[in-house]
C-alpha positions as CSV (number, residue, x, y, z in Angstrom):
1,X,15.0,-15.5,4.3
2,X,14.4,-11.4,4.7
3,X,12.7,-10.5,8.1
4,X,9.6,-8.7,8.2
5,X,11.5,-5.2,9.1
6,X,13.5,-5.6,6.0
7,X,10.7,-5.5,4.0
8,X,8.9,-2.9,5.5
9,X,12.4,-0.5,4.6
10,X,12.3,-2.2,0.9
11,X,8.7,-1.1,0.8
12,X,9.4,2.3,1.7
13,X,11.8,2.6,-0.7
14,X,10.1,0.8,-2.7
15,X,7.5,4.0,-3.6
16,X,9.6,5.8,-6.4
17,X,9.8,9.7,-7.2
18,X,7.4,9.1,-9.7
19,X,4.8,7.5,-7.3
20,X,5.1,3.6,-8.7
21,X,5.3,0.7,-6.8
22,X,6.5,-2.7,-8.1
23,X,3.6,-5.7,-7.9
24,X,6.3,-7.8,-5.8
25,X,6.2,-5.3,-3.0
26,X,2.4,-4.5,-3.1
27,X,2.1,-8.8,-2.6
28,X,4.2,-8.0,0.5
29,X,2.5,-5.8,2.3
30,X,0.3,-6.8,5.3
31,X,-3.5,-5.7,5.5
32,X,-4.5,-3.2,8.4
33,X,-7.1,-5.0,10.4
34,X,-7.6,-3.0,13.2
35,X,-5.9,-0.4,15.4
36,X,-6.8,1.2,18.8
37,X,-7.0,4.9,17.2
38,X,-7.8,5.0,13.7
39,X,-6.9,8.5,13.9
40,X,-3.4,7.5,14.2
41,X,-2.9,6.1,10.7
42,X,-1.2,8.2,8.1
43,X,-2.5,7.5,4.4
44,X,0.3,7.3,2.0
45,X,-1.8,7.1,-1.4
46,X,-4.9,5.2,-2.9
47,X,-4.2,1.6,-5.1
48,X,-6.3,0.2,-7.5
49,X,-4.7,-2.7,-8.8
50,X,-5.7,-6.2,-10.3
51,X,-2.9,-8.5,-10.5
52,X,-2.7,-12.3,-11.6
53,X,-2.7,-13.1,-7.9
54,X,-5.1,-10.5,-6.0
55,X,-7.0,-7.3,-6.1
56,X,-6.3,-4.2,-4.5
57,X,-8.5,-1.8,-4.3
58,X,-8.0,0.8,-1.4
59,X,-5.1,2.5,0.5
60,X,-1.5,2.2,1.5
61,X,-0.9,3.8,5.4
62,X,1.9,4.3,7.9
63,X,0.6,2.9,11.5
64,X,3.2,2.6,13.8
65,X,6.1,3.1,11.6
66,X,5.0,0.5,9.3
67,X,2.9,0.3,5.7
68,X,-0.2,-1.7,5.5
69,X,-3.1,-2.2,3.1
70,X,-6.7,-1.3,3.9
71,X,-9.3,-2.2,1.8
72,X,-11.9,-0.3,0.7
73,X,-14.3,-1.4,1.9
74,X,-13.0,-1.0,5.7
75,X,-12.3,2.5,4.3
76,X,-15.8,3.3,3.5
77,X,-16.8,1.5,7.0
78,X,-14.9,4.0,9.1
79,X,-15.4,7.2,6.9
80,X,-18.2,8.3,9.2
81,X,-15.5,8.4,11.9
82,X,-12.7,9.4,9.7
83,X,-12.1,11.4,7.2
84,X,-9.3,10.0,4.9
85,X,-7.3,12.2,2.8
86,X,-5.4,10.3,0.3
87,X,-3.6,12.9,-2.2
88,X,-1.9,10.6,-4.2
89,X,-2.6,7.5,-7.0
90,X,0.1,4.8,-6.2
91,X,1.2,3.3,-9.3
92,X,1.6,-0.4,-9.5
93,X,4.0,-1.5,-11.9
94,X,3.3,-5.4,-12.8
95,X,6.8,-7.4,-12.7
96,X,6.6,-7.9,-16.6
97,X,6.2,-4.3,-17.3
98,X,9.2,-3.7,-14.3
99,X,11.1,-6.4,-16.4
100,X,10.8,-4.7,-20.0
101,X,11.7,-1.1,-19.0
102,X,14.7,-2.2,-16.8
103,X,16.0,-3.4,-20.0
């Protein structure tokens, strides 16, 4: 079984050069619920993604020296309070397309 920490370092490595992720890794990642300082959290890049499982629709961040998911929607509810600045589109690569151009 891989530990939670190993995942979080396959994750971050997981984000290519070209800024892809794989679907398998974006299924992985825990949402972002709530912090103490929303000011602390560090966007890594926007995803808008609809997979055979799920939806994702908002933002990958760094809080506390691990990458979560926030929704939109909790996105939009703390802009008045935050200003997000998410410079890069996150590419998610579904495990069929990963499959056919590893080939």
């Amino acid at each position: 079984m891989v530990e939670m920490e190993d995942w979080q370092h396959i994750i971050k490595n997981g984000v290519t050069d070209d800024g892809t992720l794989r679907e398998l890794y974006l299924y992985k990642i825990p949402v972002l619920k709530t912090v103490d300082n929303w000011n602390d959290v560090i966007e890594i890049g926007k995803v808008d993604f609809r997979g055979k499982h799920a939806e994702y629709k908002g933002g990958l961040v760094n809080y506390a020296e691990k990458i979560y998911f926030v929704p939109d929607a909790r996105l939009n509810a703390l802009s008045p309070f935050r200003k997000w600045k998410f410079k890069t589109d996150i590419k998610i690569i579904s495990e069929d397309d990963f499959k056919k151009k590893k080939k």
